[in-house]
C-alpha positions in Angstrom: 125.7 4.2 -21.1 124.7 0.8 -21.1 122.8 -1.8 -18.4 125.8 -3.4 -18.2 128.0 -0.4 -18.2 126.1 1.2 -15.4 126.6 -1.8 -13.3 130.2 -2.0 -13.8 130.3 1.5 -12.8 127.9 1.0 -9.8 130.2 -2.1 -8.9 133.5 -0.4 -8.8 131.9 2.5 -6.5 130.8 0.0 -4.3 134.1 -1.0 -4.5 135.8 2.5 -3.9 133.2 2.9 -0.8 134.9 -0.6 1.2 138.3 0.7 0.5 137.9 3.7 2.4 136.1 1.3 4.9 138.8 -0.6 5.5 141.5 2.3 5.5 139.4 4.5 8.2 139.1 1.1 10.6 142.6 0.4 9.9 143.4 3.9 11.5 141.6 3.5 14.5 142.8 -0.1 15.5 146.5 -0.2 15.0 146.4 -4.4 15.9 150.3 -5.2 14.5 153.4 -6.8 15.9 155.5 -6.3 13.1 157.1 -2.5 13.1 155.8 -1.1 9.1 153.2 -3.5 8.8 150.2 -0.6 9.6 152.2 1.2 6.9 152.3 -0.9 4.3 149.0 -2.2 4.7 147.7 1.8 4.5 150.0 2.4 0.9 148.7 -1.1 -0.1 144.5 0.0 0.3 146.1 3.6 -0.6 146.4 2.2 -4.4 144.2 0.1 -4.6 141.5 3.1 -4.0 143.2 5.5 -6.2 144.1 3.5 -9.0 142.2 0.5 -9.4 139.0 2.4 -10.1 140.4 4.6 -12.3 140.1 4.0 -16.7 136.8 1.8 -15.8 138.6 -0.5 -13.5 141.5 -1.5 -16.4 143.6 -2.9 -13.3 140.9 -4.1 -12.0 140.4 -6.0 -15.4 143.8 -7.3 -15.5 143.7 -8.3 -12.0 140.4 -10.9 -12.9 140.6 -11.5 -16.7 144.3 -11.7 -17.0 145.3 -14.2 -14.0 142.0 -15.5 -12.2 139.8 -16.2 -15.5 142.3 -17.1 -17.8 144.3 -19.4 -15.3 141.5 -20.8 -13.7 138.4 -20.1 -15.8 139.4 -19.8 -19.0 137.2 -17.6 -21.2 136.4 -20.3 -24.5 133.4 -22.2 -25.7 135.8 -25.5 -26.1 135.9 -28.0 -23.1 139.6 -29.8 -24.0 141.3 -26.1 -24.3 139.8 -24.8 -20.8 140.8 -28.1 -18.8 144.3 -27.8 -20.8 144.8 -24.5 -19.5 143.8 -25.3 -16.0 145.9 -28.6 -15.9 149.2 -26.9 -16.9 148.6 -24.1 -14.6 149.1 -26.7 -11.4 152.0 -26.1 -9.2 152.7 -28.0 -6.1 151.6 -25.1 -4.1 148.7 -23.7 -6.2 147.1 -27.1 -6.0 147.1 -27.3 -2.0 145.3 -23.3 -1.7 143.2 -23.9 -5.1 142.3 -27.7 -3.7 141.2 -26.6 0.0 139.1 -23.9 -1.4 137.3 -25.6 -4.0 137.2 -28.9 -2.8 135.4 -27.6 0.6 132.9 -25.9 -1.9 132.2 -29.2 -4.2 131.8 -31.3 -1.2 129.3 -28.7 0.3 127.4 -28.5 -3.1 127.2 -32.5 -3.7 126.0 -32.6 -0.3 123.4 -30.6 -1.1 122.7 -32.9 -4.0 123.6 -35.6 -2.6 122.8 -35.1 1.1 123.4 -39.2 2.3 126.9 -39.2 1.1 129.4 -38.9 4.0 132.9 -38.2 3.5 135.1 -35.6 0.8 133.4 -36.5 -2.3 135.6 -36.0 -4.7 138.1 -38.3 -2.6 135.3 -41.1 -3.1 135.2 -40.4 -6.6 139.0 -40.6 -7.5 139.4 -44.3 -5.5 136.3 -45.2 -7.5 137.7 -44.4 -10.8 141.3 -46.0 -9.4 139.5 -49.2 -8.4 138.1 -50.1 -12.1 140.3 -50.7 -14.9 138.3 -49.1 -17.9 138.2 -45.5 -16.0 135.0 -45.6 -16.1 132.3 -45.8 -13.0 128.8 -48.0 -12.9 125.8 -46.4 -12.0 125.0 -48.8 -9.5 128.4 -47.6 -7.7 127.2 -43.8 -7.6 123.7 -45.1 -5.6 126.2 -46.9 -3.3 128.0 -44.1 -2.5 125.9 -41.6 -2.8 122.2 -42.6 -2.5 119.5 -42.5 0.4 118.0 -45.8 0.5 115.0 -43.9 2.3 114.4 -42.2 -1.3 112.5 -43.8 -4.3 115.3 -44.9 -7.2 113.6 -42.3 -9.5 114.7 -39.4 -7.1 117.8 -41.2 -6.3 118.3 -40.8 -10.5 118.1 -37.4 -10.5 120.4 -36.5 -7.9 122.7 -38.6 -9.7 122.5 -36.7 -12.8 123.0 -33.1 -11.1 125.9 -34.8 -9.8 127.5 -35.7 -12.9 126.3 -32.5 -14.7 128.0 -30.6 -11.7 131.0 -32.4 -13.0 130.9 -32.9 -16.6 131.2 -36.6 -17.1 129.6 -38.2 -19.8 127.4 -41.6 -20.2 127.6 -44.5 -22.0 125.1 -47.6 -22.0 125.6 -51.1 -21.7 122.4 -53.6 -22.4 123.2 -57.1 -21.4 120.8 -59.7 -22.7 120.5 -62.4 -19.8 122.1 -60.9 -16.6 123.8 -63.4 -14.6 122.1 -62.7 -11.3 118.6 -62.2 -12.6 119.0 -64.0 -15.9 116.8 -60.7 -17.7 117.9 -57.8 -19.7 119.4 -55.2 -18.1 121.0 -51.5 -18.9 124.2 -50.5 -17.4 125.2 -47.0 -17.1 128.8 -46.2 -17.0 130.1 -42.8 -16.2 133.7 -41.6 -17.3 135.3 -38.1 -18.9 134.5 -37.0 -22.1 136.5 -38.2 -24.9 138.7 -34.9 -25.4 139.6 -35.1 -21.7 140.3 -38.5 -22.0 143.3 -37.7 -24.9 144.1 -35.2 -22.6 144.7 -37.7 -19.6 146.4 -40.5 -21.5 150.3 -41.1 -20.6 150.8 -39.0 -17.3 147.2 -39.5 -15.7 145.8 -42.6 -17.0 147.8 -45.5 -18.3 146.1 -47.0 -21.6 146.4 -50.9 -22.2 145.1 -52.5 -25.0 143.2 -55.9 -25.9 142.2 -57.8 -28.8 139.3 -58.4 -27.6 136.0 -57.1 -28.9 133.1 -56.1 -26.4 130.5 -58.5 -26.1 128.2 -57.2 -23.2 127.5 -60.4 -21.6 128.3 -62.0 -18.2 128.2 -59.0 -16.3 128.6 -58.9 -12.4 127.6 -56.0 -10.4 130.4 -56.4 -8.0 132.9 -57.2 -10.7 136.0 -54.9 -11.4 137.1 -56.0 -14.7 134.3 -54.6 -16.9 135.5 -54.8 -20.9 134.2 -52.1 -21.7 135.6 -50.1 -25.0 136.0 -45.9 -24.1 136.5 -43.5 -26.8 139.5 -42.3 -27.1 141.5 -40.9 -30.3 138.1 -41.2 -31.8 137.9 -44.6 -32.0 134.7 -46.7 -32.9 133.0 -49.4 -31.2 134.7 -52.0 -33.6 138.3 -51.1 -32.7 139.9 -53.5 -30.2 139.1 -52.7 -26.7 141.0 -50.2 -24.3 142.1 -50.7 -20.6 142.7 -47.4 -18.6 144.5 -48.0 -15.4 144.8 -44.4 -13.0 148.3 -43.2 -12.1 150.1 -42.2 -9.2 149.5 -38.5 -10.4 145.5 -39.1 -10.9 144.1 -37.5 -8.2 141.2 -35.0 -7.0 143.0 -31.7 -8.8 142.0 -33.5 -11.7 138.7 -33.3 -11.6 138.8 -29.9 -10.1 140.0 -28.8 -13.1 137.4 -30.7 -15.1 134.9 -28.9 -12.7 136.4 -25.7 -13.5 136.4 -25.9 -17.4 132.7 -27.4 -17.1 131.8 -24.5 -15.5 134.0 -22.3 -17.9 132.2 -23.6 -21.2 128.5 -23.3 -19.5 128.5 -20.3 -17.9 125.8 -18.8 -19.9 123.9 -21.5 -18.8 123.0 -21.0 -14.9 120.5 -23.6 -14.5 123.3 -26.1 -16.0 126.2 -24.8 -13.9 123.9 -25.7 -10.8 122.7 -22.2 -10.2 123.4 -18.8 -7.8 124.4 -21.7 -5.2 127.4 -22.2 -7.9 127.8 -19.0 -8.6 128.1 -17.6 -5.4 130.3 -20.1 -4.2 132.9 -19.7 -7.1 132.8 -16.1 -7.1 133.5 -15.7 -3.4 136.5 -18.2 -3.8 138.0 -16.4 -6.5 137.0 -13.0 -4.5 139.0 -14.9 -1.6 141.9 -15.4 -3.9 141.8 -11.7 -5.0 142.0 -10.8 -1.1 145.2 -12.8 -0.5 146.9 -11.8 -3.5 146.5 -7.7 -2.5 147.9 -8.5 1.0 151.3 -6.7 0.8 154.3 -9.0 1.1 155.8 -7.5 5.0 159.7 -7.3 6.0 160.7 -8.6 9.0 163.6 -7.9 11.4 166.5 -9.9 10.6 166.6 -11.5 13.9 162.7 -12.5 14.0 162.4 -15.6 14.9 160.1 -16.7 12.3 163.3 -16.2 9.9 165.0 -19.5 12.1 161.6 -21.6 11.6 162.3 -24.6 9.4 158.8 -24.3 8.4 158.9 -20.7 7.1 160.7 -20.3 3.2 161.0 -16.8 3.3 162.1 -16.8 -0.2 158.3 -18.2 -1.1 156.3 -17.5 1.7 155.0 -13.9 3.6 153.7 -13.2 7.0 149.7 -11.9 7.1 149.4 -8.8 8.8 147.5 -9.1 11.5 145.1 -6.3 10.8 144.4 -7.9 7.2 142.1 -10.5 9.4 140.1 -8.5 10.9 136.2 -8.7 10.3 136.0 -5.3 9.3 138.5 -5.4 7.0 137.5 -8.9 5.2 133.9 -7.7 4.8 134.5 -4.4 3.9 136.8 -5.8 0.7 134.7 -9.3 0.5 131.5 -7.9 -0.9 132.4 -6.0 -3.1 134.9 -8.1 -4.7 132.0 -11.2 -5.1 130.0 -9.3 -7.0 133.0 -7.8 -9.1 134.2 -11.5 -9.6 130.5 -12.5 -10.2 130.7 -10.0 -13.3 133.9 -10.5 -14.7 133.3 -14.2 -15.3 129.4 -14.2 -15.4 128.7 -10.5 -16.5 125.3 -9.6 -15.6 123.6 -13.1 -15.3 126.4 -14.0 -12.8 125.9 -10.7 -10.3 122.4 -10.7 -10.4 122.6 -14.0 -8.7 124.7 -12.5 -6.1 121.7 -11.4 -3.3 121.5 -10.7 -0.3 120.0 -14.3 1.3 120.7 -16.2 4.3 122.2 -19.0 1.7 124.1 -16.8 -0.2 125.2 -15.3 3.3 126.3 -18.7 4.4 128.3 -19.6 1.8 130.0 -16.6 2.1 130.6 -17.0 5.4 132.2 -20.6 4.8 134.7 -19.5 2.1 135.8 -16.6 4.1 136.4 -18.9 7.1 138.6 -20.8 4.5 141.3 -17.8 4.6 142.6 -19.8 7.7 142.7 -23.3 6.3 144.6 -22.5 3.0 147.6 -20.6 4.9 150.1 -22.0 7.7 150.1 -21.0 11.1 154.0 -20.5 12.3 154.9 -19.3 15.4 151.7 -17.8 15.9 151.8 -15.8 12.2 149.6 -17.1 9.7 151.8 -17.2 6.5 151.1 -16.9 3.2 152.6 -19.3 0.2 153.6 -17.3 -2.8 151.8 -18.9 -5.5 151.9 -17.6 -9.1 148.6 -16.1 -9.3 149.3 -14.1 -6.1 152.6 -12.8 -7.9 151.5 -12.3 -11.2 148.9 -9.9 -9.1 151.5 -8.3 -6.8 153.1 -7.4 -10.3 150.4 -5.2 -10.8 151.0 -3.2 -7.5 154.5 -2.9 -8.1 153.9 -1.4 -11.5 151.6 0.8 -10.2 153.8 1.7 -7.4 156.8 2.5 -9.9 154.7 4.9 -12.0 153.9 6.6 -9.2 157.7 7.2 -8.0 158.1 8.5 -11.2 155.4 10.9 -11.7 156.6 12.1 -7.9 160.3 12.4 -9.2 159.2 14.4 -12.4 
């Protein structure tokens, strides 16, 4: 048996061990409102712990590499193929859960880069990009928005680059000869998306408008919007006639999640790149998270509940949390395990052995646990859960499972 073997193995006993955790407290506090719901949550754990684990973890497998990695982290070298992927996977409803969780991480990790910036980040980026007309962004408009004017420039610099690695823009240069307000040289730097995302964009997210104008680099304001400045797209050179790119109405901060995600998705090899085990702790308890609310079962209420009468509640889309499900015991028991399982699927052993026991790594579990709340709706005192496709594509697995095991009883 292999290193990596013998983790995998130690990592689904772990696993095993939560399980039967969680079913033991489950039948000691009986916390439900909703007649079945202790039931369905014990057959639910039930296969989970005798089936999951079993042929090395093979549902386990499909569970990660078959709907979390290849919807959301898809497993290629290429940069324009992963964002693809991502980008087509949006739904109206898999943005809002997939946005809260990793837009509350992002803005956490830029903080920590970035630690003068107030506000979402990634909000402040998107109207940046929406108030220029070459979708690009100046240097001098990061330092604005996220630079410490206590700090020397130099350090200033370097936050700025983690902060565009983190997201994988790409830079391009801009020397002006005489500068208007100092009248001496001076180097621009202009941030955008790479090239391939940029094809990617044109038409639905950016709107491309073209000049016959050639770029000439001169007369440049700091304050001024209208910077001609040519971007690559379709491969162009520097000779072709300039390009306007205007944002649209659909530009917005899923975009560069999913930019974030296939960055990540291409580099993660690299750890040090990818921001390190803050980044990888972070991801691999959100997608641990998402693994957590796609196992809940999907309860049956009363046809007289009065949830059923809610304008708010589509029970056709949409499932009530059972109560028990959201207790500490329960979360943690499932929570830790599942990290570290994510951590491997989509790291291997880099990835897990970044997963550690610290007061950081602690914390940021802590935070996207606490996220379970934000991403559901509270109605009439039941927090609900939105079927999005990943959560059904996973609670296809179940019902697999649970038909082969009707039959096996029937035979």
């Amino acid at each position: 048996m292999s290193v990596l073997e013998a983790k995998w193995e130690g990592l689904l006993e772990k696993f095993s061990e939560g399980l039967e955790e969680a079913i033991k407290e489950l039948k000691n506090k009986n916390v439900e409102n909703i007649p079945g719901a202790i039931d369905a949550l014990l057959d639910r754990l039930d296969v989970l712990l005798t089936q999951f684990p079993r042929n090395d973890g093979e549902l386990l497998k499909k569970a990660i590499d078959n709907t979390i990695q290849n919807t959301f982290f898809p497993n290629t070298s290429n940069l324009a193929e992963a964002f693809s992927k991502i980008l087509k996977s949006r739904t109206h409803e898999q943005d809002f859960i997939i946005n809260e969780l990793l837009n509350g991480f992002i803005t956490s990790k830029a903080k920590a880069i970035a630690s003068y910036a107030q506000g979402p980040i990634i909000d402040r980026i998107v109207e940046a990009f929406a108030k220029r007309n070459d979708f690009h962004i100046v240097d001098h408009q990061f330092y604005a928005m996220f630079g410490d004017p206590n700090k020397p420039r130099s350090y200033i610099k370097k936050q700025l680059q983690e902060l565009i690695n983190l997201f994988g823009l790409v830079s391009k240069e801009l020397i002006v000869d005489k500068d208007k307000r100092t009248s001496e040289k001076k180097v621009y730097t202009f941030y955008t998306f790479p090239p391939e995302i940029l094809a990617i964009l044109q038409e639905k997210y950016i709107i491309i408008n073209k000049t016959d104008n050639e770029v000439n680099g001169t007369d440049l304001e700091e304050d001024e919007k209208e910077i001609e400045l040519h971007i690559s797209i379709n491969k162009k050179n520097d000779k072709n006639n300039l390009v306007y790119a205007h944002v649209s109405e659909a530009f917005d901060r899923n975009v560069f999640i999913s930019l974030f995600l296939a960055n990540l998705a291409i580099n993660r090899k690299n750890v040090k790149k990818i921001g390190g085990s803050y980044t990888i702790n972070g991801i691999s308890a959100i997608f641990a998270l998402i693994l957590i609310l796609s196992f809940m079962p999907k309860l049956t209420v009363r046809a007289n509940h009065p949830i059923l009468k809610n304008p708010s509640f589509n029970n056709d889309n949409m499932s009530i949390i059972p109560k028990s499900w959201m207790m500490k015991q329960i979360l943690e028991s499932l929570f830790e395990p599942l990290i570290k399982i994510v951590a491997f699927r989509l790291g291997g052993g880099r990835w897990v052995n970044n997963i550690i026991d610290s007061e950081i790594n602690k914390k940021i579990h802590n935070q996207i646990r606490f996220l379970l709340k934000d991403v559901n709706k509270w109605i009439l005192g039941n927090l609900c859960r939105v079927e999005i496709p990943i959560f059904v594509e996973i609670a296809n697995i179940f019902i697999e499972v649970r038909e082969s095991l009707d039959r096996d009883d029937n035979t």
